[in-house]
C-alpha positions in Angstrom: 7.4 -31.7 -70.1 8.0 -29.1 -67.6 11.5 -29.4 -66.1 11.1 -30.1 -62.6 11.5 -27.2 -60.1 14.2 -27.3 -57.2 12.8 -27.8 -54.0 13.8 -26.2 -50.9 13.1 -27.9 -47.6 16.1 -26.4 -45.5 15.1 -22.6 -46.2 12.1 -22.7 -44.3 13.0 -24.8 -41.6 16.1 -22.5 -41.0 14.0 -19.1 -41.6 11.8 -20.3 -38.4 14.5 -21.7 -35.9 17.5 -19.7 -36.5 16.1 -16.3 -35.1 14.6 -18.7 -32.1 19.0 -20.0 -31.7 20.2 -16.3 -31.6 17.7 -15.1 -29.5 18.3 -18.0 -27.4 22.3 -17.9 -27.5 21.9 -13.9 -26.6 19.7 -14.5 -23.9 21.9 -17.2 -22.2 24.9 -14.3 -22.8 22.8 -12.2 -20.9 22.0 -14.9 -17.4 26.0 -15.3 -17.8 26.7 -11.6 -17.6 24.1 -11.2 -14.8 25.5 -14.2 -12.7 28.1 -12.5 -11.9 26.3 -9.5 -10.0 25.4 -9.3 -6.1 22.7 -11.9 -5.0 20.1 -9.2 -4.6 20.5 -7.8 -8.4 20.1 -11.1 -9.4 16.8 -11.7 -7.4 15.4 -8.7 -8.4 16.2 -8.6 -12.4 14.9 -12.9 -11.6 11.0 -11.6 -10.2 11.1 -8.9 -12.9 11.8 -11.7 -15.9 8.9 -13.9 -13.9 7.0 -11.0 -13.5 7.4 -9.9 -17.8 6.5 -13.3 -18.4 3.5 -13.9 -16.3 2.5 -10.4 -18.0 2.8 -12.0 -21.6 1.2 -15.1 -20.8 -1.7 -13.1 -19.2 -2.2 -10.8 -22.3 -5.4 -11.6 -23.0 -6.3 -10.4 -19.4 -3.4 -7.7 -18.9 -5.5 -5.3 -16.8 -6.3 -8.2 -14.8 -2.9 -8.5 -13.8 -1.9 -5.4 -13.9 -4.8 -4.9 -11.2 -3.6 -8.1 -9.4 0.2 -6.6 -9.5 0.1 -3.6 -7.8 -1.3 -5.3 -4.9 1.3 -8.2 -4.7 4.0 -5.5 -5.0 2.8 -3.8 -1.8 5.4 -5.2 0.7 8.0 -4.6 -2.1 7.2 -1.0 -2.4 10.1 0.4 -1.7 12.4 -1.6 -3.7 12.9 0.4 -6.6 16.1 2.2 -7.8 16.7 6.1 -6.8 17.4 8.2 -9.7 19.1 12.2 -9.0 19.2 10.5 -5.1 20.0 14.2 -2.8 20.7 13.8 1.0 17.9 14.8 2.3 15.2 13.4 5.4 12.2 13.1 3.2 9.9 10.4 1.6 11.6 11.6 -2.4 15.2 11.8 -2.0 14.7 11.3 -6.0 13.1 9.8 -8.7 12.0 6.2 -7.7 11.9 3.8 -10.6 10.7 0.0 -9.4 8.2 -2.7 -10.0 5.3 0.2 -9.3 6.3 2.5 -12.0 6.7 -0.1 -14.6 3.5 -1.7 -13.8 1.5 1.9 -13.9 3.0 2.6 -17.7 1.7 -0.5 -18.9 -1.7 -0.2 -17.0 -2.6 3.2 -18.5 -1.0 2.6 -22.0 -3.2 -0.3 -22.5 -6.3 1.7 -21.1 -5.2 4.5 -23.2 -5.0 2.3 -26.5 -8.6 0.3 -25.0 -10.0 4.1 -25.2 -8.5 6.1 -28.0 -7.2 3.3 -30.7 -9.7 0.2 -29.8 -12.8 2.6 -29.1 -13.1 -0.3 -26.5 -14.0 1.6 -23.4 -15.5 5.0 -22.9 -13.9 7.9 -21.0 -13.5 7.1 -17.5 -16.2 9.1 -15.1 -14.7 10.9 -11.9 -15.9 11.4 -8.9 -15.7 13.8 -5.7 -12.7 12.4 -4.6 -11.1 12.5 -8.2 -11.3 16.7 -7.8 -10.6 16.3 -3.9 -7.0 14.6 -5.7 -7.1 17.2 -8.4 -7.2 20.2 -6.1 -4.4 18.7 -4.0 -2.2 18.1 -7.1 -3.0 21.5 -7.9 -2.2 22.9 -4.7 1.3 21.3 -4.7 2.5 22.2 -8.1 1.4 25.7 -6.8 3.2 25.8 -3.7 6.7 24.5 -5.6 7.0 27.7 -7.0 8.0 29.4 -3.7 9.4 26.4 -2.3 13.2 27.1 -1.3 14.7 23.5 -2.9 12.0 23.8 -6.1 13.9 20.0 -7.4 12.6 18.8 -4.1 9.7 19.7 -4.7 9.2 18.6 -8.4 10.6 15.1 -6.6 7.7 14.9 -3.7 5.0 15.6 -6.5 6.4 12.7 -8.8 6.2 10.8 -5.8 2.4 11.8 -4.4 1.6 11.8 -8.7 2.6 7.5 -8.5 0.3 6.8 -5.8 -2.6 9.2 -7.2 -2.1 7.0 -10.5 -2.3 3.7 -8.7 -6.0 4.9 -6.6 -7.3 6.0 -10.1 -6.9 3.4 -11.7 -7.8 0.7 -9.1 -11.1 2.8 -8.7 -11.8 2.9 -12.3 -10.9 -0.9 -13.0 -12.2 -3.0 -9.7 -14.8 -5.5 -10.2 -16.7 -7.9 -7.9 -14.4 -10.6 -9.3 -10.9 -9.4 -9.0 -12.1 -9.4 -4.7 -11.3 -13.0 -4.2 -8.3 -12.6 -5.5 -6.8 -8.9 -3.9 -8.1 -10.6 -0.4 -5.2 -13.1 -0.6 -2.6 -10.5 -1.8 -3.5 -8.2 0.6 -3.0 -10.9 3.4 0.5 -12.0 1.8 1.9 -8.3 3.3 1.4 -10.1 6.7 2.9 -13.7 5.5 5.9 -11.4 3.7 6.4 -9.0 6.9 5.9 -10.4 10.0 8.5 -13.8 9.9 10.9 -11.4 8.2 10.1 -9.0 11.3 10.1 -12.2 13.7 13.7 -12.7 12.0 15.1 -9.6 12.7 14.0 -9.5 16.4 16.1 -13.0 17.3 18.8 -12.5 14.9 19.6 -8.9 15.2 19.8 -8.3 11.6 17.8 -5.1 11.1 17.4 -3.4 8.0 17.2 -6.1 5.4 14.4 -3.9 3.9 16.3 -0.5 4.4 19.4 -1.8 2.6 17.9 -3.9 0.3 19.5 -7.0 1.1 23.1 -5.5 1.0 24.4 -7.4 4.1 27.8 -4.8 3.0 26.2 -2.0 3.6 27.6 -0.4 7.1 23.5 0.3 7.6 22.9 -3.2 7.9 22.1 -4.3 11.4 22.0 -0.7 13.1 19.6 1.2 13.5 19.3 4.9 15.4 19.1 5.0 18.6 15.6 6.1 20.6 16.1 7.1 24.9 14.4 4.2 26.3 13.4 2.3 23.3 13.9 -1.2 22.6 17.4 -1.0 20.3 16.5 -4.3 18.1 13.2 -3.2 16.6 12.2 -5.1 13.3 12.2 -3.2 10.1 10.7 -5.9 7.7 11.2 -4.1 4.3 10.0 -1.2 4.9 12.5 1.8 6.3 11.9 1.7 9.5 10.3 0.3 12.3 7.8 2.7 13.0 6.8 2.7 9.1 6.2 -1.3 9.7 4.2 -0.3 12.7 1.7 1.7 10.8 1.7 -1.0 7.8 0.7 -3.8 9.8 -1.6 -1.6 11.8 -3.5 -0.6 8.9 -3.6 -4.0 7.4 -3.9 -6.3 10.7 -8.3 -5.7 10.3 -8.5 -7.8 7.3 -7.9 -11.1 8.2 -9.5 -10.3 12.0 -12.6 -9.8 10.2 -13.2 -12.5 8.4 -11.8 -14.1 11.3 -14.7 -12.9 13.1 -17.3 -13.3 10.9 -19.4 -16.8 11.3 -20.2 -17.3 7.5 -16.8 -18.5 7.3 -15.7 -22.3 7.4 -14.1 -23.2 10.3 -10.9 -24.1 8.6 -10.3 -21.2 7.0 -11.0 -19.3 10.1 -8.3 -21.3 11.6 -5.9 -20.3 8.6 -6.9 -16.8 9.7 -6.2 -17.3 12.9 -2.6 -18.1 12.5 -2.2 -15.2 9.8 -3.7 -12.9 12.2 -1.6 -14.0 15.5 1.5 -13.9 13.1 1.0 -10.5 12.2 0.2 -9.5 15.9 3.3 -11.2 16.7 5.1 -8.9 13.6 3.7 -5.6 15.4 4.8 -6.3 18.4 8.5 -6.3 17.8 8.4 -3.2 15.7 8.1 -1.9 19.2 6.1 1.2 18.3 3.8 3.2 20.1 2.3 4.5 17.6 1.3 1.6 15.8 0.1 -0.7 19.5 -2.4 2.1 20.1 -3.3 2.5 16.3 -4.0 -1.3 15.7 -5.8 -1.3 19.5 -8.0 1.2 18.7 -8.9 0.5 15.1 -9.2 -3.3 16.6 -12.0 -1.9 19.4 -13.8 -0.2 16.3 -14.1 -3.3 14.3 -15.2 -5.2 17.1 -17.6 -3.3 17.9 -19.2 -3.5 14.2 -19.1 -6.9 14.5 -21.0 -7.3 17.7 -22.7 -4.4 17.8 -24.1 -4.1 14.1 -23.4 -7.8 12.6 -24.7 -8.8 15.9 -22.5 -11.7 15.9 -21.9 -11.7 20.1 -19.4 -14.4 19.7 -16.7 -12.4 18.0 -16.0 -11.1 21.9 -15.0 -14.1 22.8 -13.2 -15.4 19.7 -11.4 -11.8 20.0 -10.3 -12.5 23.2 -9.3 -16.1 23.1 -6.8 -14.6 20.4 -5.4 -12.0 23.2 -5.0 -15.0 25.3 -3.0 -17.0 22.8 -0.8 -13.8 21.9 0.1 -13.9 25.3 0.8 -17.2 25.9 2.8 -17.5 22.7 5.0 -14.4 23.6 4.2 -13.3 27.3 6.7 -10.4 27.3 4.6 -8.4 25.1 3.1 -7.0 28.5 7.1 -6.2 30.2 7.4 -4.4 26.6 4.2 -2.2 27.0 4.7 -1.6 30.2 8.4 -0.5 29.9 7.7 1.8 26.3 4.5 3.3 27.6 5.1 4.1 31.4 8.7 4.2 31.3 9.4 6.0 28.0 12.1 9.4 28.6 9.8 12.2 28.8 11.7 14.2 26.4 10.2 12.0 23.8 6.9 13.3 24.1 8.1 17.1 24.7 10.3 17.4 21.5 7.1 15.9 19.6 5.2 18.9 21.3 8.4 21.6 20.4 8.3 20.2 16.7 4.3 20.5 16.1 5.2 24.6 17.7 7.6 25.2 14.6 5.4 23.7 12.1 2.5 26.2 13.2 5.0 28.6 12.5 5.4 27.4 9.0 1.6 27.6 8.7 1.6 30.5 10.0 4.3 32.2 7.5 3.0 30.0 4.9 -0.8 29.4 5.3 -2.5 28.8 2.0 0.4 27.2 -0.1 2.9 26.0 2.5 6.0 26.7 2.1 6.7 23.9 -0.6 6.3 20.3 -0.9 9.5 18.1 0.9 10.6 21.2 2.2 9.8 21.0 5.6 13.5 20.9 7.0 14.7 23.7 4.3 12.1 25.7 5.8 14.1 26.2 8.8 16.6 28.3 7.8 14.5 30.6 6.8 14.5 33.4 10.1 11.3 34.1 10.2 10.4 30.8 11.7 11.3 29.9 15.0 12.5 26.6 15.6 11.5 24.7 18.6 13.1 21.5 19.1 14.9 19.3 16.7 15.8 20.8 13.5 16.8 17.7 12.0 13.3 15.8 11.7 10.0 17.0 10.0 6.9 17.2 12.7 5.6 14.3 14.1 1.9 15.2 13.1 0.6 14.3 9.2 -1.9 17.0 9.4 0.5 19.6 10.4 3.3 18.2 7.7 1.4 18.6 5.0 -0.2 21.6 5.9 3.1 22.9 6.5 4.7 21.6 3.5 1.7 22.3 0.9 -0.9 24.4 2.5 -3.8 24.4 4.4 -5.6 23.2 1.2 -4.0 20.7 0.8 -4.3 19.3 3.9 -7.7 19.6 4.0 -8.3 18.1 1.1 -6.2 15.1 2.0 -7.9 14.3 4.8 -11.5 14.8 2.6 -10.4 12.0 0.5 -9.7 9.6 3.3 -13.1 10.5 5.3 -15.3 10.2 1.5 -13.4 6.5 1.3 -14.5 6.0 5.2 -18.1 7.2 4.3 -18.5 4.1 1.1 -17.0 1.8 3.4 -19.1 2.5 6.1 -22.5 2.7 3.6 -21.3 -1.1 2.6 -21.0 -2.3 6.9 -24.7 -4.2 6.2 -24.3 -5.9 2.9 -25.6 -9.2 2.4 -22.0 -10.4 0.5 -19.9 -11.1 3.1 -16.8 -10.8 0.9 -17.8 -6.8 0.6 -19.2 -5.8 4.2 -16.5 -7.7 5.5 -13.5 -5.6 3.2 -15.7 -2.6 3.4 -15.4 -2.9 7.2 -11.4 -4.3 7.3 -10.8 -1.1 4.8 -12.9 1.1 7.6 -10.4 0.1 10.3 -7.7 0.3 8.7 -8.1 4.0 8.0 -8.8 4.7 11.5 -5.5 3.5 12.1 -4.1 5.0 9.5 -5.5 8.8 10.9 -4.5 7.5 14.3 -0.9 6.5 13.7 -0.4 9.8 11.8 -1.2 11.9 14.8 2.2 11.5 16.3 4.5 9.5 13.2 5.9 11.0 10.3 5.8 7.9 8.1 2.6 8.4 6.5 3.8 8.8 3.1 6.5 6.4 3.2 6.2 3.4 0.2 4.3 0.5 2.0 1.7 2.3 4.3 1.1 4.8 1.4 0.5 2.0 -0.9 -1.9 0.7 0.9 -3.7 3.4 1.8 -4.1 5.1 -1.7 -5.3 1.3 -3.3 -7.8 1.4 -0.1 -9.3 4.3 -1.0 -9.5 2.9 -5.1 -11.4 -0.1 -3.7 -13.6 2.1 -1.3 -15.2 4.2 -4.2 -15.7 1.2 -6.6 -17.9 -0.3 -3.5 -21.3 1.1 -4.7 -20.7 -0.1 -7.6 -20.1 -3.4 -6.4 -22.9 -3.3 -4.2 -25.2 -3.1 -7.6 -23.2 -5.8 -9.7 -23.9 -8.1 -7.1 -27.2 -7.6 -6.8 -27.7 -7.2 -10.3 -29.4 -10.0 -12.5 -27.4 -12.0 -14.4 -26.5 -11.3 -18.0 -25.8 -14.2 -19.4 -27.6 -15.9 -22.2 -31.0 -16.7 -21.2 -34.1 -18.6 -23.2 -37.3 -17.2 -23.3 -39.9 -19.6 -23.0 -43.5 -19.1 -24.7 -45.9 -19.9 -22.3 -48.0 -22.6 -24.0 -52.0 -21.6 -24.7 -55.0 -24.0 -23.3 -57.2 -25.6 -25.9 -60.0 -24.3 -24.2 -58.5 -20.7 -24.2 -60.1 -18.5 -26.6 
């Protein structure tokens, strides 16, 4: 008889739970270590452990929410530490690490593995605006090798090479599906923004976004000082007011369109309603010019889609029931236009005019290749160029920055990009699914403000605005192709039936 063997019922048990203790017991070390930093490290290391986790959980649909992430960090653009930080007045003072960058590694190492290790997807297919991109990438790493301040330069193409990443790969990954989804995200910029803004305006405390939530920092709560402008003007979390200006601006036609639009349930359009009045309310009190006349032009353009082209007549009047209630929920608005657009210093507008005459002189030295990217102020030292105006500001003029900065090219090509995304969305203005025609058109409005607001602001290229205008142009160029999945029979299974013969057939 075999002698009985030794069982072992504790090894097992122990081998599974004991690494699940430690990791446990370390992890608890680690919330007790970062209890005892500010508030706002601990929010922020909080939504990235909630943000890991939601990742894990999603695994089996990472690109999904990888996709869905980038659009929900949006408002939260510019959070994001500054690494090499120099002090300088330009969009990279550094190298910005945040939610954006960590998301874009992810997102393009799992494509990568999809394409090269799984054999899962083929090699992605560009398009015209992927070389109108390429040439302007080109352009700039050209133009930083005469650029006075070259590490400035290597910082503003890191920067413009983030967004570029985040419009590639929203363009190359879009479906019809992911739309019901990015519509809500997109309209959480407003719910995020506009109380904050609404905040700011009756308590005084600017600049939540600017310092991110350091109530120590001697920033918090000032702001610089504009002849004849209103000196509490709300922030939200971008860096400025004017930056929220062109934000909200730009993103302002997408609930106003679907407000618009009859398809929708009554209910919702009610929800709209209040989203849309909220963020009217949030533009408002940013108190810029630039963004009023943006949002009130691109507002004229959609309107005149709907009524015009939809031929929907209604939308007149549902458009200007929502005036009236803007102005009985906050009936200064009208003292404040009055007083910014009639009573505004005029040597506001001439110094914009003296700054646009010493960028032409950039151009001028520096025609093809600019004379660097984020060099625009170190340009001024140099003696050929004659300085007119302030020498402490870049020009008020996004055509004339970045021509300045990286060439005429450049520029050009820029702008290209934005006018092909305006040409898709403008092609989809007539399609029978409301939930395209009517982003299509939002999108389509929102870069006319966009171009509008540029004219005389130099905060085209700061985090929030650029966000959104780089992810518009990655849904613009996806909407042919969503044009054809929607109209495209379905796939699924199907059962093929065998038409049954007559007796009397032959």
């Amino acid at each position: 008889m075999e002698p009985s063997k030794k069982i072992d019922f504790l090894s097992p048990w122990l081998r599974l739970h004991v690494p699940v203790w430690l990791s446990g017991i370390l992890f608890a070390l680690l919330c007790w270590q970062i209890m005892r930093l500010e508030p706002r490290y601990i929010l922020a290391i909080s939504a990235g452990i909630i943000v890991i986790s939601l990742g894990m959980m999603s695994i089996f649909w990472l690109q999904d929410f990888l996709l869905y992430a980038l659009f929900f960090n949006i408002p939260f653009a510019s959070f994001g530490k500054w690494l090499l930080v120099q002090p300088v007045v330009t969009v990279a003072k550094g190298i910005n690490f945040g939610l954006a960058e960590v998301l874009l590694f992810f997102a393009y190492f799992s494509w990568f593995c999809q394409i090269f290790i799984a054999r899962s997807e083929d090699l992605p297919r560009l398009r015209l605006a992927d070389f109108f991109v390429g040439i302007i990438f080109i352009a700039q790493c050209l133009s930083s090798l005469g650029a006075p301040d070259r590490q400035l330069a290597f910082f503003d193409i890191v920067y413009n090479l983030k967004f570029f990443m985040m419009y590639f790969f929203i363009a190359q990954k879009l479906r019809r599906r992911h739309l019901k989804f990015i519509v809500p995200l997109l309209l959480l910029g407003i719910l995020v923004e506009s109380p904050l803004a609404l905040y700011e305006r009756i308590s005084g405390h600017v600049g939540i976004g600017r310092t991110k939530g350091d109530i120590t920092s001697i920033e918090f709560g000032r702001q610089y000082e504009v002849p004849g402008l209103e000196q509490i003007r709300s922030e939200g979390t971008t860096k400025d007011s004017h930056t929220l200006g062109e934000y909200l601006a730009m993103l302002l036609p997408l609930p106003l369109i679907f407000l618009l639009a009859r398809e929708v349930r009554p209910r919702l359009r009610l929800v709209l309603g209040l989203i849309f009045l909220l963020g009217l309310g949030g533009l408002i009190v940013t108190f810029s010019r630039a963004g009023w006349f943006s949002f009130a032009l691109a507002g004229v353009v959609l309107l005149w889609i709907v009524v015009f082209i939809w031929r929907q007549g209604q939308a007149a009047f549902i458009f200007l029931g929502l005036i009236l209630a803007a102005s009985f929920a906050y009936p200064k608005v009208y003292e404040y236009a009055i007083v910014r657009i009639l009573e505004a210093p005029h040597e506001i507008l001439s110094s914009r005019y003296d700054m646009n005459l010493t960028a032409l002189g950039i151009i001028q030295q520096h025609f093809f290749l600019g004379c660097g990217p984020g060099n625009y102020l170190e340009a001024l030292s140099d003696p050929a160029i004659e300085v007119i105006g302030p020498d402490w500001l870049p020009v008020h003029n996004a055509f004339l920055y970045i021509a300045s900065e990286s060439g005429i090219v450049a520029a050009l090509f820029f702008f290209a990009v934005i006018i092909n995304a305006m040409v898709h969305c403008w092609r989809a203005r007539k399609h029978s699914d409301l939930l395209v025609r009517g982003l299509a058109v939002a999108m389509f409005s929102g870069f006319t403000a966009y171009l509008l607001d540029g004219l005389t602001n130099p905060t085209f290229r700061e985090a929030e605005p650029y966000s959104l205008l780089w992810l518009f142009i990655g849904i613009s160029l996806t909407l042919p192709g969503l044009t054809q999945e929607k109209s495209a029979p379905d796939t699924g299974p199907t059962i093929a039936v065998q038409p049954q013969c007559n007796q009397s057939d032959p």
